[in-house]
N, C-alpha and C positions, 0 to 999 in steps of 0.2 A: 510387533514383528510382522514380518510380509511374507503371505506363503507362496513358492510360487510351481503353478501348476500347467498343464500343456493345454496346448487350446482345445484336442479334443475334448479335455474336462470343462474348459468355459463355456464350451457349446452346450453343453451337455446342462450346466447349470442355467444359460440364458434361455435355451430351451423352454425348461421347467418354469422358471418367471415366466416368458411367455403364454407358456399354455397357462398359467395363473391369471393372465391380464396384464400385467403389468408392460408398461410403456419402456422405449429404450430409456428413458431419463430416469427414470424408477430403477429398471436391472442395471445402471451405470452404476447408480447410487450404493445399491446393495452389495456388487461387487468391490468398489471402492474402499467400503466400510470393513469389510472384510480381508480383501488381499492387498489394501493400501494403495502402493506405487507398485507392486507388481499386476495390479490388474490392466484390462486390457482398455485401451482408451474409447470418449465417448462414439465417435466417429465408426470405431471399429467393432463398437455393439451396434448400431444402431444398422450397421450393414448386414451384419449375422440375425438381428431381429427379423428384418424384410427378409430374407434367404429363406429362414422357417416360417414367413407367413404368404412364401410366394410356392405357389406348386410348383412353378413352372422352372425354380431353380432349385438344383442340388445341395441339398445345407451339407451333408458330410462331405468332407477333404474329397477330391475327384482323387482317382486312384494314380497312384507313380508308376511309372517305367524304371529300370533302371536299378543299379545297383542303391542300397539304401546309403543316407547322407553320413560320413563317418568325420563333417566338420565341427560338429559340437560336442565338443570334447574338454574337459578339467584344463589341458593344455591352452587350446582356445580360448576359453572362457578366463581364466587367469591373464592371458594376453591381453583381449581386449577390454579389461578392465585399467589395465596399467596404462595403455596410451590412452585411453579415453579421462582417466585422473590424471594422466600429465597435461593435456589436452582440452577443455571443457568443450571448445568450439570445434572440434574435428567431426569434419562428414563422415557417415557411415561408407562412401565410396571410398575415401582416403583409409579408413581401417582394413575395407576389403582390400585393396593394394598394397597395403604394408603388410598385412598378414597370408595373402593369397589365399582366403577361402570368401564364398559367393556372399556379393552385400544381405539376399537373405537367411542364410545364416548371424550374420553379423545383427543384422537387426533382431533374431532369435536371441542370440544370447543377450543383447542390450535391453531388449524387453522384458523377455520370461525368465530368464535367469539371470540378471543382475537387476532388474526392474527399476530401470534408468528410463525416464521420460527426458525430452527436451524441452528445458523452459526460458522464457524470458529471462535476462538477470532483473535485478531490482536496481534501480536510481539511488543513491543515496549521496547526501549534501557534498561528504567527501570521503576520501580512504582516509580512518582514524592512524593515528599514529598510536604505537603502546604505550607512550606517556597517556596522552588525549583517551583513553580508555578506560585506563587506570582514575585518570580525574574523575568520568564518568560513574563509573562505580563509588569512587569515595563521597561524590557527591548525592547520589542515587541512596546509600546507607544512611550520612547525613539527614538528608529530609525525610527519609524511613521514620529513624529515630525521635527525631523534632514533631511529624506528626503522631504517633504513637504517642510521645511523651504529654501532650494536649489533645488528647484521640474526642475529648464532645467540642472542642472549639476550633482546632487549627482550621481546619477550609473554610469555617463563618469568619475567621479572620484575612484570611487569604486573599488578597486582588494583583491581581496579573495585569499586563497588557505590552502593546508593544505596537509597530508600527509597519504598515502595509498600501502598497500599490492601489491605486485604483483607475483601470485604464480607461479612456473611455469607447474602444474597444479590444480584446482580448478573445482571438479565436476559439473555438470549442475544440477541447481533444482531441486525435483518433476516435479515443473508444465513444466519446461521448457523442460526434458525430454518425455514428450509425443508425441505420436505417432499416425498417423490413421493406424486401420487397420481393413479390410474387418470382416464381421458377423462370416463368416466358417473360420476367422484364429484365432493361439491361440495369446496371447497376448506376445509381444516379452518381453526379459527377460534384464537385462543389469546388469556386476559383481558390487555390494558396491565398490566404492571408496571413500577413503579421499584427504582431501588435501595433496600436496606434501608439502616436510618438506623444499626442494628449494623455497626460494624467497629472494625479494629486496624490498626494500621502496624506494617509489617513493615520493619525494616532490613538487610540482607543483604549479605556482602561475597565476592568469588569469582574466581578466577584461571582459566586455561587447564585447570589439574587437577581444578576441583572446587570445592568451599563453603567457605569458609573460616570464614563465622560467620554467623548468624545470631540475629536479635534483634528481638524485639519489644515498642514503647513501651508504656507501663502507660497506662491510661487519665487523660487528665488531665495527662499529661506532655506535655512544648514539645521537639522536637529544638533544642537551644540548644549552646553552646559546653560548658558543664559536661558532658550528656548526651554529647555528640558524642565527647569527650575518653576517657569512663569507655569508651564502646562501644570507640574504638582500645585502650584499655591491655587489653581481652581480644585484641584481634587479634593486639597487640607486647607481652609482656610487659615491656619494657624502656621504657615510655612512663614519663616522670617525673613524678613525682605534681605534681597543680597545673596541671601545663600544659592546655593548654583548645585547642580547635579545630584548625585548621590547624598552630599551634605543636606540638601534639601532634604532629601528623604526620609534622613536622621532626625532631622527637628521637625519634622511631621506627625512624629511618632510611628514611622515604619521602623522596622527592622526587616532589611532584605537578604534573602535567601539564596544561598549558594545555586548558580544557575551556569553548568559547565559549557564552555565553547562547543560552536558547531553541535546543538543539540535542540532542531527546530521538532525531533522526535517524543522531548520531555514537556515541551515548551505549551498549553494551555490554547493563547492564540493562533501557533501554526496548525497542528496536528486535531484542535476541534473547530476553533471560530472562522479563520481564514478559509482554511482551507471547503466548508459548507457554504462561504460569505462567497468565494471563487467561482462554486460550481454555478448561481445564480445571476453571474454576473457574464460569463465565456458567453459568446457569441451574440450582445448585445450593444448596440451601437446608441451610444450617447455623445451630444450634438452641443453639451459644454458641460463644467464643474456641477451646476447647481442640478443637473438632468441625472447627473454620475451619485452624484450625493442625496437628492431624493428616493432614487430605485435604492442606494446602500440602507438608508437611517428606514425606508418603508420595511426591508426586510429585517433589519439587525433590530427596532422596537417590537416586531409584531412575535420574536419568538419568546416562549414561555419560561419561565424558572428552571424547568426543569431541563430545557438546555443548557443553561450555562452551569447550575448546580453538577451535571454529567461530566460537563468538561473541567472542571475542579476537582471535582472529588477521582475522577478517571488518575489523577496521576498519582496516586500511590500505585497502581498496581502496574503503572509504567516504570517506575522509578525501582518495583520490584522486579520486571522484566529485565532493564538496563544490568543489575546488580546479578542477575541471574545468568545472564549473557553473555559477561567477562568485558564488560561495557560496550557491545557491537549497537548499532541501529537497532531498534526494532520496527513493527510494522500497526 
């Protein structure tokens, strides 16, 4: 629960970290941990740290003129809760004008008394539908149950895999693009790229211990049931000629695991392999397949058991999140 208190009392406590030592990223952390999301953000400690370590500026509130502010008030506050929940995207100027009191009030009550930050929203694959949810959950309890019920062998049983991009170049993030640089420089600049229109699909399949195969389509080829069927009879030497897709998987001796739509969330290769296999590859420029595929197979052999054991054994307690969540995404 979030307590929420007036600034003169967070002065008053970042103060005391101060005179303690303690750095703004330390008193951020403390207050955080404390008053949750009603505390005050990092930006806005780190300006009151400097204030109390500057003489030369006034750390307490400079004195007011004027009649005292009679807009924050239960009335208020109850207001701009309601359009700000109808609302998620509404500026704090478009509040001040629908409600006619000063936007800082408005950001008072949205900070210290409702302890409403603004965040990014999150990406996800897509908006679930309440059927596609409901699957989610019924499948999320399913392999609940199935691991538990073989709780020393299911994940040493376990092999995943699936099939992914490999560009041969693929721009760097935003975030992953940033840079330090000193106060007197300008900010450095870097040209728009897209992705290049070269690549390969890579298929890949892998357990708790390690890789178990790896493969990549020819140019020109459809992942289809004949393809899908040849790729398992390297996996199973024991696949019987003919058989095609899923049927293969059967006379392999798999038995495959309920795995719901739109759920690259539960999925082994998106959410642990790919997605580590990705950040290694963004803003690297290869000059054809075999230049693409050596920098891939140099990083995907060189890591250890106990990465891919993580990334196995990680989804029971995804699959207990999913079920926990009423089957939304999780993170």
């Amino acid at each position: 629960m979030s307590v929420h208190i007036s600034n003169i009392e967070y002065r008053a406590v970042i103060k005391f970290f101060t005179r303690k030592g303690l750095n703004a990223t330390e008193i951020s952390k403390e207050l955080d941990d404390v008053y949750k999301d009603s505390a005050p953000s990092y930006r806005t400690v780190a300006k009151w740290v400097a204030e109390i370590k500057d003489p030369k500026r006034g750390f307490e509130d400079a004195p007011r003129t004027g009649r005292p502010s009679t807009t924050i008030t239960d009335e208020n506050i109850e207001a701009v809760e309601r359009i700000v929940m109808s609302d998620r995207q509404i500026s704090v100027h478009r509040v001040s004008d629908e409600l006619g009191i000063p936007k800082t009030s408005v950001h008072e009550i949205m900070n210290i008394h409702l302890g409403m930050k603004k965040v990014c929203t999150l990406w996800v694959p897509k908006l679930l539908t309440p059927l596609q949810r409901a699957n989610r959950m019924d499948c999320g309890q399913e392999l609940l149950e199935e691991s538990e019920a073989d709780s020393s062998n299911f994940f040493g049983r376990a092999v995943t895999g699936d099939e992914c991009w490999v560009y041969h170049y693929d721009p760097l993030t935003q975030m992953e693009a940033k840079v330090w640089k000193k106060p007197d420089e300008q900010r450095p600049t870097r040209p728009r790229r897209q992705r290049s229109a070269g690549k390969l699909m890579m298929i890949i399949f892998w357990d708790k211990y390690g890789i178990l195969l790896i493969d990549y389509l020819p140019h020109g080829t459809t992942v289809n049931g004949s393809y899908y069927a040849s790729t398992i009879e390297r996996l199973r030497s024991a696949i019987l000629e003919k058989r095609r897709g899923k049927a293969a998987i059967q006379e392999a001796g798999f038995v495959e695991l309920n795995h719901p739509a739109y759920s690259p969330d539960i999925a082994p290769p998106d959410y642990h392999l790919f997605s580590n296999l990705k950040k290694i590859l963004r803003g690297k420029n290869f000059s054809s397949d075999n230049e693409a595929i050596s920098t891939v197979e140099d990083y995907l052999y060189h890591l250890n058991s106990n990465f891919f054991c993580q990334g196995i054994e990680s989804s029971s307690d995804r699959w207990l999140r999913v079920v926990a969540s009423d089957g939304h995404y999780i993170q």
